[in-house]
C-alpha positions in Angstrom: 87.3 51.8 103.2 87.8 50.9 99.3 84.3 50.6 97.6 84.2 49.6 93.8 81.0 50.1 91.6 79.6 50.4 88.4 80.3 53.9 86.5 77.6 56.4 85.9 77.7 59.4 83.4 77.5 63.0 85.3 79.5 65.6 84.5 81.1 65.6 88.3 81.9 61.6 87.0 83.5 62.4 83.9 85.6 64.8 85.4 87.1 63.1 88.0 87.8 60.0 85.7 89.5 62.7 83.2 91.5 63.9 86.2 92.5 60.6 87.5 93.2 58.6 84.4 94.8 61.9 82.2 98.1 61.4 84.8 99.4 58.0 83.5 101.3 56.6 80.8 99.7 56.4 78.0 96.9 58.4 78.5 98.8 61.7 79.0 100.2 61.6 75.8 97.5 60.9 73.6 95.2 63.3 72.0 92.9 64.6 74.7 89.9 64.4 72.5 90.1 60.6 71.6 90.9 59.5 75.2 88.0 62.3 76.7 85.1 60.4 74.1 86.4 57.0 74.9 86.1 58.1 78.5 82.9 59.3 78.5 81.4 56.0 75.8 82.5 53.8 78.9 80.6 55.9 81.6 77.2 56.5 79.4 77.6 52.7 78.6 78.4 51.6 81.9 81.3 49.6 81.1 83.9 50.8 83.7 84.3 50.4 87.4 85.5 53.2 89.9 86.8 52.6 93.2 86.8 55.1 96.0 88.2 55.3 99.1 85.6 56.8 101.3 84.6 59.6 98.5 87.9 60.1 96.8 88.3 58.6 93.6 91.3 56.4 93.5 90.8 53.7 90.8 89.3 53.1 87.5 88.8 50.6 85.0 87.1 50.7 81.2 86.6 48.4 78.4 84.4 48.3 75.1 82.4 45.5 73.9 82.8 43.9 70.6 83.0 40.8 68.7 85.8 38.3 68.8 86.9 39.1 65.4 87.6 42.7 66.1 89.0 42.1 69.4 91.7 39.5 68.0 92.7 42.2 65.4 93.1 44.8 67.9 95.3 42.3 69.7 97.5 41.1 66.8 97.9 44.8 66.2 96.3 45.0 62.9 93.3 47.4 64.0 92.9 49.9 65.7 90.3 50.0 69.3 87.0 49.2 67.6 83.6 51.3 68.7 81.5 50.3 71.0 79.3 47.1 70.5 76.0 46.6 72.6 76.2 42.9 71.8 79.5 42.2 71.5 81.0 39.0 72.9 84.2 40.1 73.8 85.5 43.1 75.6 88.8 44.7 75.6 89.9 46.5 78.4 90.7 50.0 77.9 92.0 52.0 81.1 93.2 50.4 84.3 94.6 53.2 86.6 94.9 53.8 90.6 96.5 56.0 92.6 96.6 53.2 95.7 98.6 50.3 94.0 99.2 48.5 96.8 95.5 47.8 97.2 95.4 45.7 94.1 92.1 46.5 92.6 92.2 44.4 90.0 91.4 41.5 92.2 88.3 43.8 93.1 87.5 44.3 89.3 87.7 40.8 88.4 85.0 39.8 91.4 82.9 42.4 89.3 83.7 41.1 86.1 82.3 37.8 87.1 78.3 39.3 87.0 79.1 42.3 84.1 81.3 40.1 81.7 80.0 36.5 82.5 80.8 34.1 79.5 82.7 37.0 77.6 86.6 36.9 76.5 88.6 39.6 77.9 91.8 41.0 75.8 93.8 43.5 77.7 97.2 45.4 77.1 99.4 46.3 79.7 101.6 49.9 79.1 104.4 50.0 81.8 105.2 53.3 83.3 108.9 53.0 82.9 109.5 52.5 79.8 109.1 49.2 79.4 107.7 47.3 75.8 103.4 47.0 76.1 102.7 43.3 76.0 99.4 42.3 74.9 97.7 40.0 76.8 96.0 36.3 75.6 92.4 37.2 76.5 90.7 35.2 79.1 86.8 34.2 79.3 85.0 35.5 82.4 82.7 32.8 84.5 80.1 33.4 86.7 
């Protein structure tokens, strides 16, 4: 049975995130070292959501908070990913990757989102596996 859930930093965590998320485009190819921090920012911060089937890790999903001004930069490509922002109105989502597509967790994520990201506006960029051009998203606003 799928469960999803808030992350938690532990080591154990960390490394299975690394693991899971370090085998898809783009991640692979970037720098280890950027993608490892931004990794582990998410889990201390608890903005990311895991899902497991039964104890295996099969999905994950990070952001960062930050302001609106920042976030529509980053979108408009004219920034790069800003840090972390405890009271940041926005959030950008940073890592969405599963290795059970057909269970469509981001449906899951969004029930989440509803409590973790109430009132917030959402920017997201989708990287296609084959190939294909990233789009960048219109960022939505989360209700509760």
């Amino acid at each position: 049975m799928i469960q999803v859930r808030q992350g938690n930093f532990t080591f154990e965590e960390y490394t299975r995130v690394i693991l899971l998320v370090a085998k898809y485009q783009p991640f692979y190819d970037l720098q280890f070292g950027a993608v490892a921090k931004r990794i582990e920012t998410e889990l201390l911060n608890r903005t990311c959501l895991l899902a497991f089937d039964d104890e295996k890790l099969i999905g994950y999903c990070g952001w960062v908070l930050t302001n609106q001004e920042r976030a529509d930069r980053w979108i408009q490509k004219k920034a790069q990913l800003p840090l972390h922002d405890d009271d940041g109105d926005s959030a950008i989502i940073t890592h969405v990757v599963t290795d059970a597509p057909e269970e469509n967790l981001f449906k899951r994520y969004l029930v989440l989102f509803r409590s973790l990201l109430s009132g917030k506006k959402i920017y997201r960029l989708k990287v296609f596996n084959d190939g294909r051009d990233e789009i960048r998203r219109r960022p939505i606003t989360v209700r509760n």
